[in-house]
N, C-alpha and C positions, 0 to 999 in steps of 0.2 A: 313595280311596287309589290311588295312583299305586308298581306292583307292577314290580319287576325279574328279571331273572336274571342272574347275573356266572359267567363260566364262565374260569378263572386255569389256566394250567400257569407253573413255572420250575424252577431246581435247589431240590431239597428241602433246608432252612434251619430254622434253627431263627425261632420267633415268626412264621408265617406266618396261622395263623391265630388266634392274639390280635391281631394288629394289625389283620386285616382285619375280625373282627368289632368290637372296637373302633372302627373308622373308622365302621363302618357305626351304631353306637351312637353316637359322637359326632357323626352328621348325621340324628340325628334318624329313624333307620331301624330297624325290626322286623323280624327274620329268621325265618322262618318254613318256611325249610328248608336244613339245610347239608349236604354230604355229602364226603369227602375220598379222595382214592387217592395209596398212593404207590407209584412202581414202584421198587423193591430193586436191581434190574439197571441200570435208567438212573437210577436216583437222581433220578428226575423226580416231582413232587410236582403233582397234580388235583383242584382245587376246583368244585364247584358250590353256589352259595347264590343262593337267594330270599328278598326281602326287601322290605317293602311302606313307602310312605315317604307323609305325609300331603300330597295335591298343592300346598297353599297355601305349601310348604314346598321342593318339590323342583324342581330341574328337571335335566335328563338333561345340559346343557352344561358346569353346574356340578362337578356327580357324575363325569364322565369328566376332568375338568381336575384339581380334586381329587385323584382318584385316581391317575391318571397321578403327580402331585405327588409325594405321599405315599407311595406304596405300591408303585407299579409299575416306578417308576425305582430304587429299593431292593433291592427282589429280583428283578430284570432279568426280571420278569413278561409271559406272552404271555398277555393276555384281551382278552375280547368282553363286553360288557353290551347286552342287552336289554330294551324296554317289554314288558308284556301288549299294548300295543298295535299291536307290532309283526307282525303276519300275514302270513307267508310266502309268498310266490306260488309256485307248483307246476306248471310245465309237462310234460304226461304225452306220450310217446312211444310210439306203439305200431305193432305191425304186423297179422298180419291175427288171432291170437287172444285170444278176448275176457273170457277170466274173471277176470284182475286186472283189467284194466279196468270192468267190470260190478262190480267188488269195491268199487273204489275209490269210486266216482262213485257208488255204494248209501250208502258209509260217509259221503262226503262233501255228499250230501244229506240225510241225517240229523241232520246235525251234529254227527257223530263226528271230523270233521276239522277242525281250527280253521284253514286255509288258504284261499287263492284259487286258483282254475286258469282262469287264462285262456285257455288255447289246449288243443286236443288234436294235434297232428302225426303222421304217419304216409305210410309209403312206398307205403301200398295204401288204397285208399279202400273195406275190405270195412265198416269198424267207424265210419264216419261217421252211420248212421242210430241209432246208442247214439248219439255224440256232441250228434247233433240231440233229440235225445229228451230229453236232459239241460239242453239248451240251453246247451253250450258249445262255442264256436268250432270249427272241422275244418278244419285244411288237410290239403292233401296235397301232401306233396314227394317225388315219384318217386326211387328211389336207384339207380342202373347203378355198375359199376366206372369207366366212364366222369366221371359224372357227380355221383360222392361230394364231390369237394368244393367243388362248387357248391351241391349238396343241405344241404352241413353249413352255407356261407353263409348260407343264406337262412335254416336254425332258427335259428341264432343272430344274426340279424337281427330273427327275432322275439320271440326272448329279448328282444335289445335293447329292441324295441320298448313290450312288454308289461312290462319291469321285473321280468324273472323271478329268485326267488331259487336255486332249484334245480330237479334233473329226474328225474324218474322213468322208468323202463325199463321199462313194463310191457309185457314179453316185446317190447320191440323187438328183431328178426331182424336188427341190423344191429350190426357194428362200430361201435363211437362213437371216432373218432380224438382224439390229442391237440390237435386244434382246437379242440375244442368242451369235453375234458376241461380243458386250461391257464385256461378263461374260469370254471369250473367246481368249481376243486377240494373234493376232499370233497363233493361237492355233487350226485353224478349219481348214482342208484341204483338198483341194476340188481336181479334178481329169476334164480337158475336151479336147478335143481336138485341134488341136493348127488352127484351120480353122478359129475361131473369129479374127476380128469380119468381115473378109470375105467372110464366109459363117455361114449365123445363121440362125436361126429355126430349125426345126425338122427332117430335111434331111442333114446335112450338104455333109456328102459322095457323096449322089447324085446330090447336087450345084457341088461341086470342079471334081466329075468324067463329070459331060457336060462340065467344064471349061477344063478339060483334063490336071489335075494338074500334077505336077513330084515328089511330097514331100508331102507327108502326118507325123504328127506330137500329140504330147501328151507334155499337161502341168499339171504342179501338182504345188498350189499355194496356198499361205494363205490366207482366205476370208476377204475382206472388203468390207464395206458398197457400195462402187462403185462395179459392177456385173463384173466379171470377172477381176478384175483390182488389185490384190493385189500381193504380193511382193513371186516372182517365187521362186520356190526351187526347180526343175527342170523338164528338157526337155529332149527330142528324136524324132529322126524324122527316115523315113525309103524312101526309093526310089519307086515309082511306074512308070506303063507307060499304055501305050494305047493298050495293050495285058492282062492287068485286068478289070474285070467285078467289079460292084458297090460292090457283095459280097464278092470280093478280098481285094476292100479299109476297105470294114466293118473289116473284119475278120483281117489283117494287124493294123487297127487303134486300135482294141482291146486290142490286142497284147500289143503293146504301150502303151495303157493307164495301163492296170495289173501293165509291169514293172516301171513305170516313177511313176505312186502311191504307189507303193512298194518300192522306192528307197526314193522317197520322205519322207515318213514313217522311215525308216531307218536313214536317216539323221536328223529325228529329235526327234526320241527315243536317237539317239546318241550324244545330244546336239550338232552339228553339225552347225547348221543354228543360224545367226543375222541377225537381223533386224533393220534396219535402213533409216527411210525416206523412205519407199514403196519398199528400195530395200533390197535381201539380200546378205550378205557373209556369203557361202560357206568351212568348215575347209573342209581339207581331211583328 
């Protein structure tokens, strides 16, 4: 069986989804998952369906032409379809701290991750002996004020190279400019703590532990050109109190960030996540 995923936004219309499940019935396809959003404010209508088609039968060139035909020029429709076959490549960014990363690269040799990652990059060569150990690629591309966008050349040369579909931030310590975000969109995701813009700079833990906070948190979100500001794909928060020490919020906030990056990841190897207007919807 030769399995899809069609992922549709347009203006919300009437007969949007009889006709598309019917199309998908009149070619010979079984859906086996559909799910719908509509937003009220933008009046913008989000489909997600899967649907499994018998291979003797199907082919992907056909199906997008099809469609296109039929359906997409009708209701001035914005979608993406995908294979099961289709596996993401995943370039991971990091700098010198190691517990998303160690996270990831655990889940992903498990085969919790249905992805490739062909390279690891990074500005400090502390976390290349994980990378060796995993046995995947390590450069190092040194980063100066100087010499940022020569630095951001060459990752995105290796993007080029490797045929990467997206990137992950795990705790990379760097600016990512709209150089690398324009080649990128929706597509870079980053990992921080949910304390901004509350507590910023280099401590945040020990801002929020003198404030004597109750909720420490983790965001995982897609990078735009505004710092910290782009369109969530998800949170967690956990409880604390005034019987933790600063290395209780550290070690707790980690925690958090591992899994709220790793779920984030997952939702969007899973074609899971739209975007629309800085926000997103969420399939389950």
């Amino acid at each position: 069986m030769k399995k899809i995923t069609l992922l549709i936004n347009c203006k919300d219309q009437s007969g949007i989804i009889a006709n598309v499940t019917n199309f998908i019935a009149n070619n010979h396809g079984n859906i086996v998952y559909i799910d719908q959003h509509v937003d009220r404010e933008q009046n913008i209508f989000f489909m997600r369906l899967e649907s499994e088609f018998k291979n003797d039968t199907f082919t992907m060139e056909s199906f997008k032409t099809n469609f296109k035909t039929d359906l997409a020029k009708t209701f001035e429709m914005k979608w993406r379809v995908y294979t099961s076959e289709d596996i993401p490549k995943m370039a991971l960014f990091v700098s010198k701290y190691d517990h998303c990363l160690y996270d990831i690269l655990g889940r992903y040799n498990s085969g919790e991750l249905d992805v490739e990652i062909p390279f690891i990059v990074s500005n400090h060569n502390n976390l290349k002996p994980i990378a060796n150990s995993f046995n995947i690629p390590f450069y190092h591309i040194p980063v100066t004020k100087d010499t940022k966008a020569e630095a951001e050349d060459q990752q995105l040369e290796l993007c080029k190279t490797f045929g990467v579909d997206f990137i992950v931030l795990a705790r990379y310590m760097q600016i990512v400019s709209n150089k690398i975000i324009s080649q990128f969109p929706n597509k870079v995701i980053n990992i921080h703590h949910s304390f901004l813009p509350a507590f910023v700079g280099a401590k945040p833990y020990h801002s929020a532990y003198k404030r004597g906070v109750k909720i420490i948190g983790a965001t995982s979100h897609y990078v735009t050109e505004e710092l910290d500001a782009g369109p969530i794909i998800e949170q967690d928060v956990t409880r604390v109190s005034h019987t933790h020490a600063i290395g209780d919020l550290i070690a707790k906030g980690r925690d958090l960030e591992k899994i709220v990056l790793a779920n984030a990841i997952k939702l969007h190897i899973k074609r899971k996540v739209m975007v629309y207007n800085n926000k997103t919807v969420i399939f389950s």
